[in-house]
C-alpha positions as CSV (number, residue, x, y, z in Angstrom):
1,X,0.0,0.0,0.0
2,X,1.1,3.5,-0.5
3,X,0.1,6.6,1.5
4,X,0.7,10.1,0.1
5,X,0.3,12.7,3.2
6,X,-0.3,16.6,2.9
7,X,-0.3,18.8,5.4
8,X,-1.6,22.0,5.4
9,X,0.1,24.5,8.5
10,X,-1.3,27.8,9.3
11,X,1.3,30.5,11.1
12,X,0.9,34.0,11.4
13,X,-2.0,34.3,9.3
14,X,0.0,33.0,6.2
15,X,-0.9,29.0,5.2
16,X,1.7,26.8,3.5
17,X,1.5,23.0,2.5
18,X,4.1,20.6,3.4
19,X,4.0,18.3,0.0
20,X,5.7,14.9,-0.3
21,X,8.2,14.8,-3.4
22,X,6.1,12.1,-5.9
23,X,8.4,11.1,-8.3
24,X,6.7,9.3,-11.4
25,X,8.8,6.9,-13.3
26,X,7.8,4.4,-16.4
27,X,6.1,2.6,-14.5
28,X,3.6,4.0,-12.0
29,X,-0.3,3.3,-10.9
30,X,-3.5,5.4,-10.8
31,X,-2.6,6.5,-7.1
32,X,0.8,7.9,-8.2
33,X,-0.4,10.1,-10.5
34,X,-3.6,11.1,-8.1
35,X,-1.1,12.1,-5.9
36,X,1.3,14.0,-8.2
37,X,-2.1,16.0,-9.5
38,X,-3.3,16.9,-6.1
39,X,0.2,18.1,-5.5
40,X,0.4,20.1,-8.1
41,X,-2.7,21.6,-7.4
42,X,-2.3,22.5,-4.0
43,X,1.4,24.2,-5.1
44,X,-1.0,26.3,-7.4
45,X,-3.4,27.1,-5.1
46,X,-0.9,28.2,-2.6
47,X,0.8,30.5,-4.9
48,X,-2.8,31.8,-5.6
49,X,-3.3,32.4,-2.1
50,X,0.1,33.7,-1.0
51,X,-0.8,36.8,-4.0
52,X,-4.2,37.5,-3.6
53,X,-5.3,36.0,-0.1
54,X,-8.6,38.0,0.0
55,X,-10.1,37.5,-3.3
56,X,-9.0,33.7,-2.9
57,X,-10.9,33.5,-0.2
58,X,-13.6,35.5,-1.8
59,X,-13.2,32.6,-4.8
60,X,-12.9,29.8,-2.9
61,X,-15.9,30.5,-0.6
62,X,-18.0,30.9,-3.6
63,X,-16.4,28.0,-5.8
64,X,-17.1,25.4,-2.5
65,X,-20.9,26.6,-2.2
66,X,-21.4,25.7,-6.0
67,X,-19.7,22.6,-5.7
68,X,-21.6,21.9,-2.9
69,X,-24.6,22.6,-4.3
70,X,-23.9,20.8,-7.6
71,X,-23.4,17.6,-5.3
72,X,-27.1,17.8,-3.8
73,X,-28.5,18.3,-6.8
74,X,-26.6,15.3,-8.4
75,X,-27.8,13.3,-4.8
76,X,-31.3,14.3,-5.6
77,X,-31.6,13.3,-9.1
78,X,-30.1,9.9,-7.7
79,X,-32.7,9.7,-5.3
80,X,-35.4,10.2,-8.0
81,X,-34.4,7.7,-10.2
C-alpha cells in the first residue's frame, strides 16, 4: 500500500502545504499520478493564495458553495431515479 500525506500548516496568518516529493517513473499506478495531480494543485493554489489572499478567499468560498450545491442536486436526481 502507499500513503501520500499533505499537510496544510497555518502560522501568522500566512498558510503553507508541506507536500511529499512524488516522483513518477515508467512505470507507476492510478494513485501515483492522483497524488502527483493533487500536488500540483495544491502548489497552485498556494501560490494563488500567497498573491491575492482575499479574493482567494472570496473565490474559494464561492467555488465550494457551487460545488456543494452541484453535489445535492446530483444526490437528488439519484434519489429520484
Amino acid at each position: 500500500m502507499k500513503e501520500y500525506v499533505f499537510k496544510i500548516v497555518s502560522e501568522d496568518g500566512k498558510c503553507r502545504v508541506e507536500l511529499p516529493e512524488i516522483k513518477l517513473n515508467g512505470e507507476y499506478q492510478a494513485p501515483d499520478l492522483m497524488a502527483a495531480l493533487t500536488r500540483e494543485f495544491l502548489g497552485s493554489v498556494c501560490s494563488d493564495a500567497a498573491r491575492d489572499a482575499e479574493g482567494f478567499m472570496k473565490a474559494a468560498v464561492t467555488n465550494l458553495k457551487a460545488l456543494q450545491l452541484a453535489r445535492q442536486l446530483r444526490d437528488a436526481e439519484r434519489k429520484v431515479n
